[in-house]
C-alpha positions as a Markdown table, in Angstrom:
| # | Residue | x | y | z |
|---|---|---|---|---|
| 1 | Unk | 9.0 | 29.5 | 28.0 |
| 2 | Unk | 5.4 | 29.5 | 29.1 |
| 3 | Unk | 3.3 | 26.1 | 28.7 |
| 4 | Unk | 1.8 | 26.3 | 24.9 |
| 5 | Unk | 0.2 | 22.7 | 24.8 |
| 6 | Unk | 2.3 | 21.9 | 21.7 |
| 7 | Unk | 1.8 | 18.5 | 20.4 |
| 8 | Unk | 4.6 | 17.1 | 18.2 |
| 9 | Unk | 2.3 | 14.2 | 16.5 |
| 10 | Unk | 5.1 | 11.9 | 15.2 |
| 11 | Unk | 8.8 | 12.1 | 16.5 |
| 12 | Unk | 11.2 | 8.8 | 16.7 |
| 13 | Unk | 12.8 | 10.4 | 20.0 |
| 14 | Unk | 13.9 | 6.8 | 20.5 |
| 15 | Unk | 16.4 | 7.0 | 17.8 |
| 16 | Unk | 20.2 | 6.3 | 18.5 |
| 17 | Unk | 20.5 | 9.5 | 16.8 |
| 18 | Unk | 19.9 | 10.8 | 20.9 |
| 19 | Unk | 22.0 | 8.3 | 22.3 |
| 20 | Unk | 24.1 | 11.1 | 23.7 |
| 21 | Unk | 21.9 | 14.2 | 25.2 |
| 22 | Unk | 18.2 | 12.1 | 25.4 |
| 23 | Unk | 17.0 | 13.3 | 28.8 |
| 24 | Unk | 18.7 | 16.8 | 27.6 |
| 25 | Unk | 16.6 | 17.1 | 24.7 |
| 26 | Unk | 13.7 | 16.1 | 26.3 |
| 27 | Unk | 14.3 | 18.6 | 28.7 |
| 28 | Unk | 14.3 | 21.1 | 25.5 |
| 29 | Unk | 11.3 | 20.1 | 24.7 |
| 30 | Unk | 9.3 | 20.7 | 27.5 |
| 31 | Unk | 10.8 | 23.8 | 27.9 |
| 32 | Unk | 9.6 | 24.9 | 24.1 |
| 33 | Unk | 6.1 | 23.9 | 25.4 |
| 34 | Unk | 5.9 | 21.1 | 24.4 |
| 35 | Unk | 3.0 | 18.7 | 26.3 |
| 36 | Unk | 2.6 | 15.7 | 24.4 |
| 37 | Unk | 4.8 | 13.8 | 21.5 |
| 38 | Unk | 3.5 | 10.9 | 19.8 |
| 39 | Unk | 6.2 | 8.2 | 18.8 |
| 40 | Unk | 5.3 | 6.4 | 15.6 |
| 41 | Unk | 7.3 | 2.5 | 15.8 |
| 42 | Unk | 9.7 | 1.0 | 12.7 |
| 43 | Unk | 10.1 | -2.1 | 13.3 |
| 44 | Unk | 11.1 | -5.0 | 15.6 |
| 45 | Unk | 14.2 | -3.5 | 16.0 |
| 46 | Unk | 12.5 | -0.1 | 17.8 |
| 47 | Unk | 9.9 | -1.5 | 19.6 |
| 48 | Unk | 12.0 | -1.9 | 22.8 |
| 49 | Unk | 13.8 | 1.9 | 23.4 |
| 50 | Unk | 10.5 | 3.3 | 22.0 |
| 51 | Unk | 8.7 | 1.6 | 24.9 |
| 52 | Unk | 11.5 | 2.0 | 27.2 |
| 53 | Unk | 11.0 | 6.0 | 26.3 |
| 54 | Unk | 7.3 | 6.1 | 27.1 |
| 55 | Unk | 8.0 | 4.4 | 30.1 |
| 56 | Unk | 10.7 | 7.0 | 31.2 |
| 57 | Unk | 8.1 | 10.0 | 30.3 |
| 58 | Unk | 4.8 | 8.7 | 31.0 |
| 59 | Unk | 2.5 | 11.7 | 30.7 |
| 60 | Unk | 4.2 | 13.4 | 27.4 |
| 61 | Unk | 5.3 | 10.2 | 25.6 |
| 62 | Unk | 2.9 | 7.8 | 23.8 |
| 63 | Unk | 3.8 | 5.1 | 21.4 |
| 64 | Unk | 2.1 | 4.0 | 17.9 |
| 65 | Unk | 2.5 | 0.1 | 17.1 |
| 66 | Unk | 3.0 | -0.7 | 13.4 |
| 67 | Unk | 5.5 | -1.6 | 10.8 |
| 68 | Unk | 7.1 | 0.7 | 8.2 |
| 69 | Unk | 6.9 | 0.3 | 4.9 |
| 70 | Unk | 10.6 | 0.6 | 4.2 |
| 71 | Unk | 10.8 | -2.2 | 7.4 |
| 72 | Unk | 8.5 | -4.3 | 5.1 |
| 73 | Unk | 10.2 | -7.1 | 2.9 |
| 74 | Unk | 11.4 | -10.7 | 3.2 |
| 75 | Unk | 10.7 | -11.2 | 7.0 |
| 76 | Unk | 7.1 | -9.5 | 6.6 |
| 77 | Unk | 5.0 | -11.9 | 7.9 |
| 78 | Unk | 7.5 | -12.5 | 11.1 |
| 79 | Unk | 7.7 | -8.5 | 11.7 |
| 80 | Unk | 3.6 | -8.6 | 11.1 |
| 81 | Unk | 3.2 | -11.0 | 13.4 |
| 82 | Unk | 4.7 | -9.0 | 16.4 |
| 83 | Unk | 3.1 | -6.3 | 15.9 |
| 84 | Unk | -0.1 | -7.8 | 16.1 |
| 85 | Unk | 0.9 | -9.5 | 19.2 |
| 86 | Unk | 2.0 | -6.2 | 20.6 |
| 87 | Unk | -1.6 | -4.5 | 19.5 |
| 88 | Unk | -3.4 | -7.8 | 21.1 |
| 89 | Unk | -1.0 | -7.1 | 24.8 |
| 90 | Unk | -1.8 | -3.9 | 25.8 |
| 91 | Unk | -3.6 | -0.2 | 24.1 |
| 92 | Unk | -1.5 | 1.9 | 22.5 |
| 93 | Unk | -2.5 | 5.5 | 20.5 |
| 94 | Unk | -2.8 | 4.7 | 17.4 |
| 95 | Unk | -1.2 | 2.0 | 14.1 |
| 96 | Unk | 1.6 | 3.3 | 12.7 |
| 97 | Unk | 3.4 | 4.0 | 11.0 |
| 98 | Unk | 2.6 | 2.5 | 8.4 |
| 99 | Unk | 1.7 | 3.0 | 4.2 |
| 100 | Unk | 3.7 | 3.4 | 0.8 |
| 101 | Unk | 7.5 | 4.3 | 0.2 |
| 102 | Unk | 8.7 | 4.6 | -3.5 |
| 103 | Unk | 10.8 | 6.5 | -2.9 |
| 104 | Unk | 13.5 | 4.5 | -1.7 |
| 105 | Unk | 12.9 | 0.9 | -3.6 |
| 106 | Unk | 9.7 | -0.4 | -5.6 |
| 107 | Unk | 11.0 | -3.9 | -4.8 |
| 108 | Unk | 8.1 | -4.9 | -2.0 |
| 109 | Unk | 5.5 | -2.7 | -3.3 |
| 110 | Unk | 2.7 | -5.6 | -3.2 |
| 111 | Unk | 3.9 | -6.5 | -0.2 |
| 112 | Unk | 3.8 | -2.6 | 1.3 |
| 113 | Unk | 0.0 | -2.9 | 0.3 |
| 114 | Unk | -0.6 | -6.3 | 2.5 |
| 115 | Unk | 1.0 | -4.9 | 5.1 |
| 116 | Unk | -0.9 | -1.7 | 5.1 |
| 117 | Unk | -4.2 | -3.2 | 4.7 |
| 118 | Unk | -3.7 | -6.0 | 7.3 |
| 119 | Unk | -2.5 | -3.2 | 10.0 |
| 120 | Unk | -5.4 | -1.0 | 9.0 |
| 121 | Unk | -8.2 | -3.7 | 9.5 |
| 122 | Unk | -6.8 | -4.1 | 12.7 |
| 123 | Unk | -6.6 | -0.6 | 13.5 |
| 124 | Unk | -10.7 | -0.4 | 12.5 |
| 125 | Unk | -10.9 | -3.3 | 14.8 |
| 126 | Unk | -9.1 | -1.6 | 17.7 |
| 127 | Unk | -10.8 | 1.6 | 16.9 |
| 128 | Unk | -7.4 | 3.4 | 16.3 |
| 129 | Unk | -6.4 | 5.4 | 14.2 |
| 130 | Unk | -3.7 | 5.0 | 11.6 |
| 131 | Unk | -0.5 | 7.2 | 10.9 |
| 132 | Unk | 0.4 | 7.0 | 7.1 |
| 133 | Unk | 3.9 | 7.5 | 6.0 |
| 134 | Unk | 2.8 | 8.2 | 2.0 |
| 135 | Unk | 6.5 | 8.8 | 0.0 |
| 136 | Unk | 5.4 | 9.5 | -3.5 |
| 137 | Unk | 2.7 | 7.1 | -2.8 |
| 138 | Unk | 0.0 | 9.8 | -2.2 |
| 139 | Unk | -2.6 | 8.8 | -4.5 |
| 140 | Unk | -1.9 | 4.8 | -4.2 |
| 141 | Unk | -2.7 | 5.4 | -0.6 |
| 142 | Unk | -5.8 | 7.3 | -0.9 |
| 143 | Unk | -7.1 | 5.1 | -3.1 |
| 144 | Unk | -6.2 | 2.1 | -0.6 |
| 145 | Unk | -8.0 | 4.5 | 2.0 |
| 146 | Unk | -11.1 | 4.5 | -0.4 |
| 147 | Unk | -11.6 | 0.6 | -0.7 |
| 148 | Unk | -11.2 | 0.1 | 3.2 |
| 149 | Unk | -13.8 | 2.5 | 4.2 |
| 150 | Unk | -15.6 | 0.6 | 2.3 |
| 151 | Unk | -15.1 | -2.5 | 5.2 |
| 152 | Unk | -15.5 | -0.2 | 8.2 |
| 153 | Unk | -15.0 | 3.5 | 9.5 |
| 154 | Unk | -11.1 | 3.6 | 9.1 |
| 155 | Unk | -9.8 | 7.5 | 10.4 |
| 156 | Unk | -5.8 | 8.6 | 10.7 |
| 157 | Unk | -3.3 | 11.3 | 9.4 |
| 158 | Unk | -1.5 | 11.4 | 6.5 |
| 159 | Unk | 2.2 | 12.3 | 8.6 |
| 160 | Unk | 5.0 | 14.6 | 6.9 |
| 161 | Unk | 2.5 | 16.0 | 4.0 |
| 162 | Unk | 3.7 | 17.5 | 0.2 |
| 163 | Unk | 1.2 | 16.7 | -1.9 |
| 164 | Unk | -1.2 | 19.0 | -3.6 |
| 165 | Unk | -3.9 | 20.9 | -2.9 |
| 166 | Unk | -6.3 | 18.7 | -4.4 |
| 167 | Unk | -4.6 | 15.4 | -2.8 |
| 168 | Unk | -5.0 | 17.7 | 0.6 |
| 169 | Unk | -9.3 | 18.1 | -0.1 |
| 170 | Unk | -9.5 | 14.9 | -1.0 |
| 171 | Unk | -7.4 | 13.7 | 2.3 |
| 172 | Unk | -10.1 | 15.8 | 4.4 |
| 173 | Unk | -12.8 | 14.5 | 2.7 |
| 174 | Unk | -11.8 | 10.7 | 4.0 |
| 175 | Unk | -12.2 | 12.4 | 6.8 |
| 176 | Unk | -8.1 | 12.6 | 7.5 |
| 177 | Unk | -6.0 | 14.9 | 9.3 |
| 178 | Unk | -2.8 | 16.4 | 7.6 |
| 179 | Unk | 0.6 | 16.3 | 9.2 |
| 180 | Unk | 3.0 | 19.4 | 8.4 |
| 181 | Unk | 6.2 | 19.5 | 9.5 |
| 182 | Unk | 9.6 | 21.0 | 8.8 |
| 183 | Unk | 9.2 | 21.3 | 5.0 |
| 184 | Unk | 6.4 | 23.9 | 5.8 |
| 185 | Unk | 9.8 | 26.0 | 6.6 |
| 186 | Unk | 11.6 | 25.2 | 3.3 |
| 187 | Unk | 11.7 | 28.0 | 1.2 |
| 188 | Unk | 10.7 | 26.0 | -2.1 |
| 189 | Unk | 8.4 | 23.3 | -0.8 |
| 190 | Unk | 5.5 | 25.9 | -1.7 |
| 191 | Unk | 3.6 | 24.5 | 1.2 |
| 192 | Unk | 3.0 | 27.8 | 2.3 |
| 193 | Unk | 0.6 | 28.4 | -1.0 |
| 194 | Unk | -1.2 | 25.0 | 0.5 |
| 195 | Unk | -1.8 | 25.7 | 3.9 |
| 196 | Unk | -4.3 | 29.3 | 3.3 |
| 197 | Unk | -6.4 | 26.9 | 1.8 |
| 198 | Unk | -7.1 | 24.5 | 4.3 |
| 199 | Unk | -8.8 | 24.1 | 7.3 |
| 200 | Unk | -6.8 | 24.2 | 10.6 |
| 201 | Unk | -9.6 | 22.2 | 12.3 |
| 202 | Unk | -7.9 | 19.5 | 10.0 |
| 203 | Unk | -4.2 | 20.0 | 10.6 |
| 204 | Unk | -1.8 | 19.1 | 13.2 |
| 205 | Unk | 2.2 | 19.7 | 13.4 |
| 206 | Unk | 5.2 | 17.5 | 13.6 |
| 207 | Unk | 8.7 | 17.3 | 13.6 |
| 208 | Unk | 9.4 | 13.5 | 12.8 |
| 209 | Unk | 12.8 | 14.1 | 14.8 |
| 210 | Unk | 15.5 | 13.3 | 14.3 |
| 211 | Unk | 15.0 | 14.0 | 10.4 |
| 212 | Unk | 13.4 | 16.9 | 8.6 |
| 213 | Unk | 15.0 | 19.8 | 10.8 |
| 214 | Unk | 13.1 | 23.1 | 10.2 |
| 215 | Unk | 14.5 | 25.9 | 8.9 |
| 216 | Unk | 16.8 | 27.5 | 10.8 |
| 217 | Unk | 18.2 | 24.1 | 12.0 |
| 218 | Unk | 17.9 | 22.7 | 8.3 |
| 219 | Unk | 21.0 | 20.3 | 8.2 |
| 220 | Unk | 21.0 | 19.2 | 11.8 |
| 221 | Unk | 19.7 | 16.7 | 13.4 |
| 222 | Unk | 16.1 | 17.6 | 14.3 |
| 223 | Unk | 14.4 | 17.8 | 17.7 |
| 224 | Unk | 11.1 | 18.3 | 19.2 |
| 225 | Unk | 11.9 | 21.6 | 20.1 |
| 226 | Unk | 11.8 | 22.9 | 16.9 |
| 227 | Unk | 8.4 | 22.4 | 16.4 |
| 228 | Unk | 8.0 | 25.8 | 17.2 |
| 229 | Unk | 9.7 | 26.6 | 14.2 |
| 230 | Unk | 6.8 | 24.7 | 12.3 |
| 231 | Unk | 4.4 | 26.1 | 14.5 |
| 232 | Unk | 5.1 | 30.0 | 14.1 |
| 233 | Unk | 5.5 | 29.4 | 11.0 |
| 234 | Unk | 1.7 | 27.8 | 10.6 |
| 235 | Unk | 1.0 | 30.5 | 12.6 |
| 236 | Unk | 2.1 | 33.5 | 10.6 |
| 237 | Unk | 0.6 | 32.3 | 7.7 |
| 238 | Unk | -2.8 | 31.6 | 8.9 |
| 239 | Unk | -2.5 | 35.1 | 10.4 |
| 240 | Unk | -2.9 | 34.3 | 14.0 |
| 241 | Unk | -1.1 | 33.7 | 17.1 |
| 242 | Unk | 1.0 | 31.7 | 18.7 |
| 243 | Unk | -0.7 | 31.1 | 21.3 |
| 244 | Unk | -4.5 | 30.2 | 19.3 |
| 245 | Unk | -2.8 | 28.5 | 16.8 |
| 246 | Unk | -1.0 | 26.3 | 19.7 |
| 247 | Unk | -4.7 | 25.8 | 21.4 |
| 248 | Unk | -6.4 | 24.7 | 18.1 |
| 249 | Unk | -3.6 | 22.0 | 17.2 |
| 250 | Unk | -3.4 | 20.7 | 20.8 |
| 251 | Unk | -7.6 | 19.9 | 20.7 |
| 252 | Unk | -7.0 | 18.4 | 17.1 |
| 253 | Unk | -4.3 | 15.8 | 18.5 |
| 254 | Unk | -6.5 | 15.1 | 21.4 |
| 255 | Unk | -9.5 | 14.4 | 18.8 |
| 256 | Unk | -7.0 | 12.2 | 16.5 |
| 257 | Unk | -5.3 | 10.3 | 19.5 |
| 258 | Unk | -7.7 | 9.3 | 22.0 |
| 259 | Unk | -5.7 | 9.0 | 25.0 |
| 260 | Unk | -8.6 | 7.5 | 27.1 |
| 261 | Unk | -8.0 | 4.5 | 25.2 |
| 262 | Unk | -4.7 | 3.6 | 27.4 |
| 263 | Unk | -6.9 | 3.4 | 30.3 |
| 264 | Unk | -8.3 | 0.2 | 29.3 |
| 265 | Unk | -5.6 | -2.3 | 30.8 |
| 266 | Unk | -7.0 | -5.5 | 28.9 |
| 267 | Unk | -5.6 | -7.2 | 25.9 |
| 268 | Unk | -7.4 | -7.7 | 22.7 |
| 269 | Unk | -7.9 | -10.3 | 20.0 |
| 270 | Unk | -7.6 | -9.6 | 16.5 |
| 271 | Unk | -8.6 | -11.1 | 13.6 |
């Protein structure tokens, strides 16, 4: 397959779920054409084989620092406290990920917010961006977006979008990038309605491996190699090729993750 320049934005390649065929899959990957793939962190508990991955693939794999909403409960301020420390040690792409899930429990909700606005303050301090994980939370976290701009220029992506098209505009307008994945494959997610509407110069792909498989693979466990499922896809429906479509989503990542900033081998201090 020839080199396309795909970027997967948020995979969790790390996950035990590859245990078995890792440097296979990764293999897969590169051979789909792929060049880069961003790994978002969970928790404590993923910080080590997500770092032990970048170290194993040092020019395609670069990791996010941040705690997960669902991750986020009694032990918050211990879990808080490492990722800062990890943030203060060395640079890494971007804070995430990090934001709202209801879907799952409403039980930490208040404490989901604290954790998101600490992490982005420090992200604004950093100069990172953030990666938001928004699970029927969209319009809780844009409005959170709202009243931190208000502290300083905070920039990110909204990963694994479904909202609406208005949520979309008014994403953009925060000056946000939108994160599509598998789901832009499902037959009844209507994202396909969504996508003519917006601009591609705000958009970037994902697969957020190993869940969220694309159709065909819907039902397996999902891979970075099928983001050329989500990219044809993207593709066909904003009526071009593979190839520009490829080219305009690479130079998007590259504006959204700043990999110059992992030249900078100092440690920070954050507030």
């Amino acid at each position: 397959m020839q080199n396309l320049g795909l970027i997967d934005s948020h995979a969790h390649l790390y996950s035990d779920k590859f245990e078995e065929d890792r440097s296979e899959m990764m293999q897969r990957a590169f051979e789909a054409g792929l060049s880069h793939i961003f790994l978002p962190n969970i928790d404590s508990s993923s910080i080590e084989p997500m770092l032990a991955l970048e170290a194993a693939y040092p020019q395609q794999c670069f990791a996010m620092m941040g705690l997960h909403p669902c991750s986020v409960g009694k032990n918050m301020e211990e879990e808080l406290a490492l990722v800062k420390n990890w943030l203060e040690k060395r640079p890494f792409v971007a804070v995430g990920e990090i934001g709202l899930d209801y879907y799952w429990s409403m039980e930490f909700v208040e404490e989901q917010k604290e954790a998101f606005r600490r992490q982005s303050r420090w992200a604004m301090q950093l100069n990172l961006p953030i990666v938001i994980h928004a699970r029927d939370s969209i319009d809780d976290l844009i409005k959170l977006v709202e009243e931190l701009q208000e502290e300083g220029p905070l920039r990110g992506v909204f990963h694994c979008f479904t909202g609406t098209l208005e949520q979309a505009q008014k994403i953009i307008e925060l000056g946000f990038y939108l994160g599509f994945g598998g789901v832009l494959t499902f037959k009844k997610a209507g994202l396909d309605q969504l996508i003519p509407h917006l601009p591609l110069s705000k958009i970037v792909i994902e697969t957020d491996a190993p869940y969220l498989s694309p159709t065909p693979k819907r039902g397996k466990r999902n891979e970075s190699a099928y983001l050329l499922y989500v990219a044809q896809k993207m593709a066909d429906i904003k009526g071009i090729s593979l190839e520009e479509l490829a080219q305009t989503l690479k130079a998007n990542s590259l504006a959204l993750f700043d990999l110059s900033v992992l030249e900078e081998k100092k440690s920070f201090s954050l507030k």
